[in-house]
C-alpha positions as CSV (number, residue, x, y, z in Angstrom):
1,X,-55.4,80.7,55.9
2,X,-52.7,81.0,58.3
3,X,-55.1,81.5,61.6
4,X,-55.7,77.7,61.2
5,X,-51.8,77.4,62.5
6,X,-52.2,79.4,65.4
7,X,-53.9,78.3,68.2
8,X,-57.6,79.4,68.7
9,X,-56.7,81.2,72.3
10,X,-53.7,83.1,71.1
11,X,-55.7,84.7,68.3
12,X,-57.7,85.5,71.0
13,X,-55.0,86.9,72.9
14,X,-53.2,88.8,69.7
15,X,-55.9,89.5,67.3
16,X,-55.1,88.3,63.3
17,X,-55.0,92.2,62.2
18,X,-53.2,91.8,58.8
19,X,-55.2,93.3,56.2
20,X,-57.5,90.7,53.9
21,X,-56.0,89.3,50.7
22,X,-58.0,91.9,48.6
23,X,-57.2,94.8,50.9
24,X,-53.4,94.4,50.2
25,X,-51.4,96.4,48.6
26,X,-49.1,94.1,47.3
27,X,-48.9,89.9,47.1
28,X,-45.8,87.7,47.4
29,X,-46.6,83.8,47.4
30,X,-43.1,83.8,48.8
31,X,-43.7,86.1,51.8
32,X,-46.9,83.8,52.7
33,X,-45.2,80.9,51.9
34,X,-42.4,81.7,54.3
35,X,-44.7,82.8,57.4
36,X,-46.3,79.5,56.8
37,X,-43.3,77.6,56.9
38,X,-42.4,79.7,60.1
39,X,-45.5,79.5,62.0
40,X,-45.3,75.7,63.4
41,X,-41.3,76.5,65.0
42,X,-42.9,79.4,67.1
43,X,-43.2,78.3,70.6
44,X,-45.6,81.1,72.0
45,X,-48.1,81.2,69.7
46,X,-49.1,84.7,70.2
47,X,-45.3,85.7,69.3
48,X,-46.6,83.7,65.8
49,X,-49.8,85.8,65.5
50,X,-47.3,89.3,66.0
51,X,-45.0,87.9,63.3
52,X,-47.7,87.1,60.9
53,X,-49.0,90.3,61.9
54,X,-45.8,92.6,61.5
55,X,-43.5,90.6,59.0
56,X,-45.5,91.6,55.9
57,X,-46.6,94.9,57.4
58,X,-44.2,96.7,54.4
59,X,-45.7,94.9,51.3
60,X,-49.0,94.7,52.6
61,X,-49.3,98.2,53.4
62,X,-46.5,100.6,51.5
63,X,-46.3,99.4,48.2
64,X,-48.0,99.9,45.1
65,X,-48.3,98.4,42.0
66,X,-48.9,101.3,38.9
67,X,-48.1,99.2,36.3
68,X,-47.0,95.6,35.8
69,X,-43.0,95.5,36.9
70,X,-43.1,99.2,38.3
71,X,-43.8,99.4,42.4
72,X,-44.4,102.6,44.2
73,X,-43.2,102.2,48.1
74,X,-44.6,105.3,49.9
75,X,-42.2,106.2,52.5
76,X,-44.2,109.0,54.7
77,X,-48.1,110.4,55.1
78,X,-48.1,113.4,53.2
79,X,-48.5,114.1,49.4
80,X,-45.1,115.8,48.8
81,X,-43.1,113.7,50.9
82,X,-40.7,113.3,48.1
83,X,-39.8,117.1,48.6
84,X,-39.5,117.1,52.5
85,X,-37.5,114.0,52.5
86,X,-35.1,115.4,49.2
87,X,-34.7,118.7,51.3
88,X,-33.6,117.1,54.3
């Protein structure tokens, strides 16, 4: 969707690497919206394919949805993170 923005040698250069739609862990029509609207004002186009890649790293790969209006955000890569983080 947004690769179409980005010049075909930049992609190239800095590979597309966010995950696909289905593989994300969380949508927001705003978040896309707004790296759409941001992509054309980008003069280096592979500085556009690292901020489509990096701005909606959080959403697309932290956050869970359990239930509709509750979101989990994992904040570290082990089970009982919440009791190492609560002890420090």
């Amino acid at each position: 969707m947004l690769n179409s923005l980005i010049p075909t040698l930049a992609v190239a250069l800095v590979p597309d690497v966010r995950p696909a739609y289905d593989s994300r862990k969380f949508h927001s029509t705003a978040i896309d919206d707004f790296i759409a609207s941001s992509i054309p004002k980008f003069k280096d186009p592979e500085l556009a394919t690292l901020f489509q890649n990096t701005f909606p790293n959080t959403l697309d790969t932290t956050i869970y949805s359990a239930t509709a209006g509750d979101s989990f955000i994992i904040t570290g890569d082990i089970d009982a993170m919440w009791l190492r983080d609560s002890c420090n």
